[in-house]
N, C-alpha and C positions, 0 to 999 in steps of 0.2 A: 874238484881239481886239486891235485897231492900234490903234485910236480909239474916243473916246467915241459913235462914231454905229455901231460893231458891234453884232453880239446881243450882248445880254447873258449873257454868260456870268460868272456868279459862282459862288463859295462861302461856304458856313456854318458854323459854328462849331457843332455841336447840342450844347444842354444839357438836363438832365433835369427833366420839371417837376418842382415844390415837393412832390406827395407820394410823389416816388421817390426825394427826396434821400436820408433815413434806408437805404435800399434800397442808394444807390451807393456810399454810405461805407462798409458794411458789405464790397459786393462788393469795394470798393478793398483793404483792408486784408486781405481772405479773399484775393484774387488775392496780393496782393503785400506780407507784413508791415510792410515797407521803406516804402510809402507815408506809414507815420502815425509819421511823423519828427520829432522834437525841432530837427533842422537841415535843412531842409529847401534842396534848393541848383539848382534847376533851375524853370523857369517851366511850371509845369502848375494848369492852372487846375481850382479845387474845383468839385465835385457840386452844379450847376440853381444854386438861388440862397444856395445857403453864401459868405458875405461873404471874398473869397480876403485869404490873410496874404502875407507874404513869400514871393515867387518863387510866387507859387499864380495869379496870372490876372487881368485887367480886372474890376470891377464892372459889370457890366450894368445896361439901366434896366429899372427898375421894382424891385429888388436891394432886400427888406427888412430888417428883423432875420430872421435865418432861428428857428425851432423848434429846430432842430439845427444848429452851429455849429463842429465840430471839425473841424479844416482838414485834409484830406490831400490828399495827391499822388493822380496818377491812370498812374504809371508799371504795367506789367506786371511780372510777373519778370523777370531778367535773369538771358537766355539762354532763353526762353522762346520755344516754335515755337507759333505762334497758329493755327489751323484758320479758312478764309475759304471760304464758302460763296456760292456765286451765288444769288440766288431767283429773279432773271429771266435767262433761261438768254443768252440777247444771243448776237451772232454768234461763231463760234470765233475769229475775226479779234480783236473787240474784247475778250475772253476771255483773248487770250492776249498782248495790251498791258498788261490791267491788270496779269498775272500777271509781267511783264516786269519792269513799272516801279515794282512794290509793293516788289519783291526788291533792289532799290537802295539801301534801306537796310540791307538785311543783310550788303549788301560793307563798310560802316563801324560797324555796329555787333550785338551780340550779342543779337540780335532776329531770327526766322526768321518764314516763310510756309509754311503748306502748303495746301496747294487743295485741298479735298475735293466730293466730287457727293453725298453725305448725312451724315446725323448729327449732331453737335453741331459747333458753331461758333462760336468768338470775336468773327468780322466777317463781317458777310452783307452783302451787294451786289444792289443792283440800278441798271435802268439807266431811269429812269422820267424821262419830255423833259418832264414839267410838273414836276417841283420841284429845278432847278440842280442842280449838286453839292456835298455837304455831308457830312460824318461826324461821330460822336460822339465824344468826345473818351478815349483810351484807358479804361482801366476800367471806364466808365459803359457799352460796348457791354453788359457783363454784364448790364443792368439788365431789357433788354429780351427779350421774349421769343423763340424760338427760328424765330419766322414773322415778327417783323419785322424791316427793314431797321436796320442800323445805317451804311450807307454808301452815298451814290447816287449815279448819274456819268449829266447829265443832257442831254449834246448827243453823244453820242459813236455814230457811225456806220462804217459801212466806208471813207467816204471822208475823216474826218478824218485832221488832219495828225499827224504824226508827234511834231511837237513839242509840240501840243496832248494827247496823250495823256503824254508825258513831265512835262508840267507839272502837267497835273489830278490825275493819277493818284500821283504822287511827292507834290503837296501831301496829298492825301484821305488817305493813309497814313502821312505825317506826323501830321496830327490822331489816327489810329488807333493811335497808338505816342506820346501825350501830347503831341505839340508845337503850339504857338498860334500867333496871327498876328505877326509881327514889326510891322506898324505900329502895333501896342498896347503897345510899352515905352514907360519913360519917356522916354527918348534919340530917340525920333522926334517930334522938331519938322518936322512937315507941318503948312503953311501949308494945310487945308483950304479951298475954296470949298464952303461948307455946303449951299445953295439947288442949286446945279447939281448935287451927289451926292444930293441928296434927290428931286431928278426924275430923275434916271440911272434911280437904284433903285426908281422907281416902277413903271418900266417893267416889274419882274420881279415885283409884288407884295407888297415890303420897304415898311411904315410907317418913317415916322421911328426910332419907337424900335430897330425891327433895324437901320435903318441905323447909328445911335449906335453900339450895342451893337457889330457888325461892322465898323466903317470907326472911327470916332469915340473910343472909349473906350478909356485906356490905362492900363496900372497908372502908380502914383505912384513916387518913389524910396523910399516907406516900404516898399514892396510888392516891391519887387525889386530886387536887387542887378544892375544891366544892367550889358552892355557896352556898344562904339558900334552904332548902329544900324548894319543889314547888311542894305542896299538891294539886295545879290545873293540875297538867301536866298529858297528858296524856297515859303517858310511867307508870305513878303511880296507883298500888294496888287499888280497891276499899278497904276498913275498913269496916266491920260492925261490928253491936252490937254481943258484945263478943270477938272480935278479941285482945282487948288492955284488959289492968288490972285498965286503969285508964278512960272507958271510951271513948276514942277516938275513933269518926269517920270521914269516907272518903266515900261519899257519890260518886261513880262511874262517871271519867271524862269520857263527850262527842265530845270534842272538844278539840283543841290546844291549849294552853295556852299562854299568850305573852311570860314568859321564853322560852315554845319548840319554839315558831316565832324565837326568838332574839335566841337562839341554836343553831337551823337547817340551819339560816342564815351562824351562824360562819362555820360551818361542811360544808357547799356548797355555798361558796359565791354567789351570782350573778354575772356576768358580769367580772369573774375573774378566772385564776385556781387556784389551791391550790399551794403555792408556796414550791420548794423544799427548804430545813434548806439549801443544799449548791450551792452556783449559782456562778459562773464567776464575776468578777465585773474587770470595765477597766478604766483607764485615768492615776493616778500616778502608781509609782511600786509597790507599796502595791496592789493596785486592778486588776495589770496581775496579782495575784496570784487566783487560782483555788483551792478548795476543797471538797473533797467527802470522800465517806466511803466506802466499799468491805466487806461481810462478807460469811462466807461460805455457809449459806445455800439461799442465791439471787443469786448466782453462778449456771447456768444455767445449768440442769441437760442435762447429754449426755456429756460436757467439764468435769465433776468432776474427773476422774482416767486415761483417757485415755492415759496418756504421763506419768504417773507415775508407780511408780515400785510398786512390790504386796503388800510391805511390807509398803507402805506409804499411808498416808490417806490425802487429799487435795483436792482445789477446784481452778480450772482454771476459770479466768472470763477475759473479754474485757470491761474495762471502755471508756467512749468515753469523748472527753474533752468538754467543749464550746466550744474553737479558735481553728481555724486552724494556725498550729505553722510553721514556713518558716522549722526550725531545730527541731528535739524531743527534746521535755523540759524533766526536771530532776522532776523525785518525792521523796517525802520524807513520810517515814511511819511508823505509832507506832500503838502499838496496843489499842484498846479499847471493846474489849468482848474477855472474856473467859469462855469455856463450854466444860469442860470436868469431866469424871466418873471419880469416885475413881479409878484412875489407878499408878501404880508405879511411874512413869514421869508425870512432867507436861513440854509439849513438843510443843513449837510453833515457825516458822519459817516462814514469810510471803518472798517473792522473785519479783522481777518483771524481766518479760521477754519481750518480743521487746517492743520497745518503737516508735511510729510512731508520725505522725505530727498531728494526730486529735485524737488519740485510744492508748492503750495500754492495755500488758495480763499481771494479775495479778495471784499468787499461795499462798495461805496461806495453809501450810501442817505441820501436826506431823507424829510421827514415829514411828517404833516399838511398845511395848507397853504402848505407848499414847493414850489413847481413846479420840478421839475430838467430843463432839457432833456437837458444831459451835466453830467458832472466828470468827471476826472483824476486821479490821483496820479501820483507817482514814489515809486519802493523803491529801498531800499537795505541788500541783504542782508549781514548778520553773520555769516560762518564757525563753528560751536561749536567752544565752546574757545577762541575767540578774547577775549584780554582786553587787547589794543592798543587797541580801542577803543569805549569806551563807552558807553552810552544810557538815553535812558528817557522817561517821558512825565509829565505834567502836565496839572491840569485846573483852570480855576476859573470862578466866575460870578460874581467879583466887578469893578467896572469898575478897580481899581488893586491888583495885586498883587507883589509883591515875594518869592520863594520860593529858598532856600537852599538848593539840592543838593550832597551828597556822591556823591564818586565811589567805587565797591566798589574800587578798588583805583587807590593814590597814583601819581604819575605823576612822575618823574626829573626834570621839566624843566615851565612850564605847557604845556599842550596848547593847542589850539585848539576854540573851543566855539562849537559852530554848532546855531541854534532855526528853528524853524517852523512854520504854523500845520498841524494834521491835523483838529482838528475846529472847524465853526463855527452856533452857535445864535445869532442876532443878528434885534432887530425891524428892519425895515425902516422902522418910521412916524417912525424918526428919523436922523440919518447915520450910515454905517457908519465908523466913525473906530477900529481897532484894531491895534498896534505889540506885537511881542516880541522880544527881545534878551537877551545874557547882558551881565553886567559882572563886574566883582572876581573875577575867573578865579584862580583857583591850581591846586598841584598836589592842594590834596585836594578841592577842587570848586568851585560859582561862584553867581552867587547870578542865577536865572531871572527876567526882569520882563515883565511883560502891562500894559500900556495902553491904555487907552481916553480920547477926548475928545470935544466939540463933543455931549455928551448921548447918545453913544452908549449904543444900549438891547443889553447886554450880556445874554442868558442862560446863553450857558457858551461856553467856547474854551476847546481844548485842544493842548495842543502838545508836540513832538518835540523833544528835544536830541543830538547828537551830540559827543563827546570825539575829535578826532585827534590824536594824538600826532605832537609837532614830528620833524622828517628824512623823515617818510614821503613816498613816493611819490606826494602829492595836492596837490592849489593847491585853497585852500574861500576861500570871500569872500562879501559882497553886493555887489547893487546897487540903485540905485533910480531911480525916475524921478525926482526931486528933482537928480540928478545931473546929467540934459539939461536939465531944462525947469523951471519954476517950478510952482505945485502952479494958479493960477491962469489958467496957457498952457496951455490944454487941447488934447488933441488924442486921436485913438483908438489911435496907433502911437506909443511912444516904443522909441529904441535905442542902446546906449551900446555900450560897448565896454569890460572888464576885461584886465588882462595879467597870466597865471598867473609865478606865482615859486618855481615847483616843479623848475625846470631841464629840463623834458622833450624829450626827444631828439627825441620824436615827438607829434603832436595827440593827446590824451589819448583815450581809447577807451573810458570809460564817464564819463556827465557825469548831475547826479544836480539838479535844477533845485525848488524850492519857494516859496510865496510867506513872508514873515515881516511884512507889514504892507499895511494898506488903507486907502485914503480917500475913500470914495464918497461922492455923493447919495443922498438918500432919497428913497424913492419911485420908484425909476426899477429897470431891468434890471440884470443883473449878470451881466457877461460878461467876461470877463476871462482871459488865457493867457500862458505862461509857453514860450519856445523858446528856442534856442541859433541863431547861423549862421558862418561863416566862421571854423570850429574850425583855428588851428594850433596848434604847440609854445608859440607864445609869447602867446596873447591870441586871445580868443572875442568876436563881434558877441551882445550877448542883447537881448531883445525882451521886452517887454509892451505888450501888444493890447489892446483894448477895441471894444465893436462894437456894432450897435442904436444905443439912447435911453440903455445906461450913462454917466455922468459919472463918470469915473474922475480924484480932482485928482491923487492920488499911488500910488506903489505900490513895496514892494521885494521882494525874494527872496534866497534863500542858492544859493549855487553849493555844487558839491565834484566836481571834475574827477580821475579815476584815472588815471597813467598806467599807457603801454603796456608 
């Protein structure tokens, strides 16, 4: 295609409708743990219509508050050989270009192909001349079932050209191995001609809103960490004459550009896996500590209700540790996601139940009329035997309190005393306005405080304290959104930047993220998330989100970064 008066040859972007989302999050994170990231660092766009975060994807039209809200990647394993089945058998000729030009990627990165004539399959193909070409976008192939199409290549004959197969075929598998369109970053300032791309695409059947959503819509700088745009890549739009107001064209990529090289690379390392944000780390006492994260909808479906009563909603999980531990070590947890409807209560209570020497079951559950769509925690396990550092928890239901902790054993020097919230009973029918924090810190303990204001309807909060003992191997701090922005400058993405002062030779390797204060409206959703990004030695990008009809004026959290 030279010009705007060719056939129309396009592609699409396929997303999952609204009620397979719960479906592809689940597949996302069962394919590939590595997806449901704390630091998320590549542009993969979330599951149908889940509102994408940082580096997660464009918002599409028509893109509501979703039901389900927990952002993942939609990366595969890395190092994973995908199984690609045909369902329209198409000629050997065109059979053995796709098979050609899908494997292009696998010279740059640790991502394989295998072609199979039956059985189970990853990516199924066909070659159908009434619906363009289009693929699902990695993970979400899972979604579908084993007779449909997840990828379709829709002009392609014996007599197309060489280059035309090198370009459709290298884009389509691109999208099949997570990557989106480059003209949807922030950094692509395309002077659109709006009316002439809207009768372009008419031609093919595209309403306005797919054209938006496909040509039109780009993530924000809140959304992703871009580089410059990469007018070679071959995830990028052809441009023709007419398509811009000033001009501009984009003469149709055939080939991978060194950006997609240096890209595809990071997305699938070679000769490495994709490492999880939370790993084990061992030798002083800072690094027996262990951290990970629980949230309700990775909680494996078939444990979700079965041990609970009718009137409760929750999700049973089994996390397994690194170490095998002689005695059950002690966890410690706060929460960092919340996703619930506008419902009277906002109601969360996360529990842990047995506790073994390698494993333990976890319940984050609301109640009555609390509508949860998801939560979250973060843990952060305690070695037995371990008396470096200390914990414990608190509970009250009064809206000012003031509480006086002793630590079970005095401390050489003061430590560092870090709070959180872990449980919250709170009406809705008035603002949710609640703060905890430690003060008057010494060596033999410190005095815990919960606030509440603006008539906040308090029924209980309950919170987590942790003791680290000064020289260890850890940087702990807050932060807050007060820090960017006024509590009055709304907005649904706020992101700062803290700088660790723990000396770390290297990006710390378990990062342990909780909220410690909230300041919402009443009456509205309450969505709100807790991530890390652009982890070095010396200073982390963190993030609080907000999404739907929530008004979020303020928000903070406690870090505690382990090094390596």
């Amino acid at each position: 295609m030279s010009s705007s008066d060719d056939p129309p040859y396009f592609c699409a972007q396929m997303f999952l409708p609204s009620e397979l989302a719960e479906e592809g999050i689940r597949k996302a994170i069962e394919k590939n743990p590595g997806n449901e990231l704390l630091s998320p660092g590549m542009p993969i766009p979330a599951a149908s219509d889940i509102i994408p975060a940082f580096d997660m994807g464009p918002s599409g039209p028509g893109y509501r508050a979703p039901a389900l809200a927990l952002f993942v990647g939609k990366r595969w394993k890395n190092g994973q050989t995908l199984r690609v089945r045909f369902l329209d058998l198409g000629t050997p000729y065109i059979r053995s270009k796709v098979k050609q030009y899908a494997n292009v990627w696998s010279e740059y990165a640790n991502i394989y192909f295998k072609f199979v004539d039956s059985g189970y399959a990853n990516i199924r193909v066909t070659f159908n001349p009434k619906g363009g070409s289009w693929s699902y976008v990695g993970t979400d192939a899972e979604v579908k079932s084993q007779d449909e199409p997840t990828m379709n290549f829709g002009w392609f004959n014996d007599n197309t050209p060489e280059e035309s197969f090198s370009r459709t075929v290298t884009h389509e598998f691109g999208h099949a191995i997570g990557c989106v369109h480059e003209h949807s970053q922030p950094k692509a300032e395309i002077q659109w001609n709006k009316e002439f791309i809207y009768n372009h695409y008419a031609g093919v059947g595209w309403d306005r809103d797919t054209v938006d959503f496909n040509i039109f819509s780009r993530y924000t700088t809140e959304e992703v960490e871009s580089t410059e745009f990469d007018s070679t890549s071959i995830m990028q739009y052809p441009i023709y004459p007419g398509f811009t107001t000033n001009g501009f064209v984009l003469l149709p990529n055939t080939r991978l550009s060194q950006k997609d090289k240096e890209f595809i690379r990071k997305m699938y390392p070679m000769n490495s896996s994709i490492p999880s944000p939370f790993t084990a780390v061992s030798g002083t006492a800072a690094r027996n500590l262990e951290v990970g994260t629980f949230n309700t909808i990775s909680a494996q479906r078939g444990q979700s209700t079965s041990s609970l009563s009718r009137n409760t909603k929750g999700r049973l999980a089994i996390i397994n540790f690194s170490n095998h531990y002689d005695d059950a070590p002690e966890l410690v947890m706060g929460l960092n996601l919340l996703n619930f409807e506008n419902s009277q209560k906002l109601r969360i209570l996360p529990s842990v139940g047995t506790v073994r020497s390698r494993q333990a079951m976890l319940n984050l559950k609301s109640w009555n009329n609390a509508t949860q769509d998801a939560s979250g925690l973060s843990w952060l396990l305690l070695p037995p035997g371990n008396k470096e550092f200390q914990w414990g928890t608190f509970t009250t239901k009064q809206a000012r309190t003031e509480e006086a902790i002793s630590f079970s054993n005095q401390y050489s020097s003061d430590p560092r005393v870090l709070v959180f919230f872990t449980t919250l009973d709170i009406d809705k029918s008035a603002n949710c306005c609640i703060d905890t924090y430690p003060s008057e810190v010494t060596t033999r303990g410190f005095k815990l405080n919960i606030e509440t204001w603006s008539n906040t309807k308090l029924l209980e909060c309950g919170v987590s304290w942790v003791a680290l003992p000064a020289g260890e191997d850890i940087a702990s701090g807050t932060f807050n959104t007060d820090d960017i922005r006024a509590s009055d400058n709304l907005r649904p993405n706020t992101r700062g930047k803290v700088a660790f002062r723990a000396g770390f030779t290297k990006p710390p390797k378990s990062l342990f993220l909780a909220l410690n204060m909230l300041n919402m409206e009443k009456d509205t959703e309450t969505r709100i998330r807790l991530y890390a990004s652009n982890i070095t030695k010396d200073e982390m990008d963190w993030h609080i989100d907000s999404w739907g009809n929530t008004t979020l004026y303020a928000a903070a959290a406690t870090f505690i970064a382990i090094g390596s």
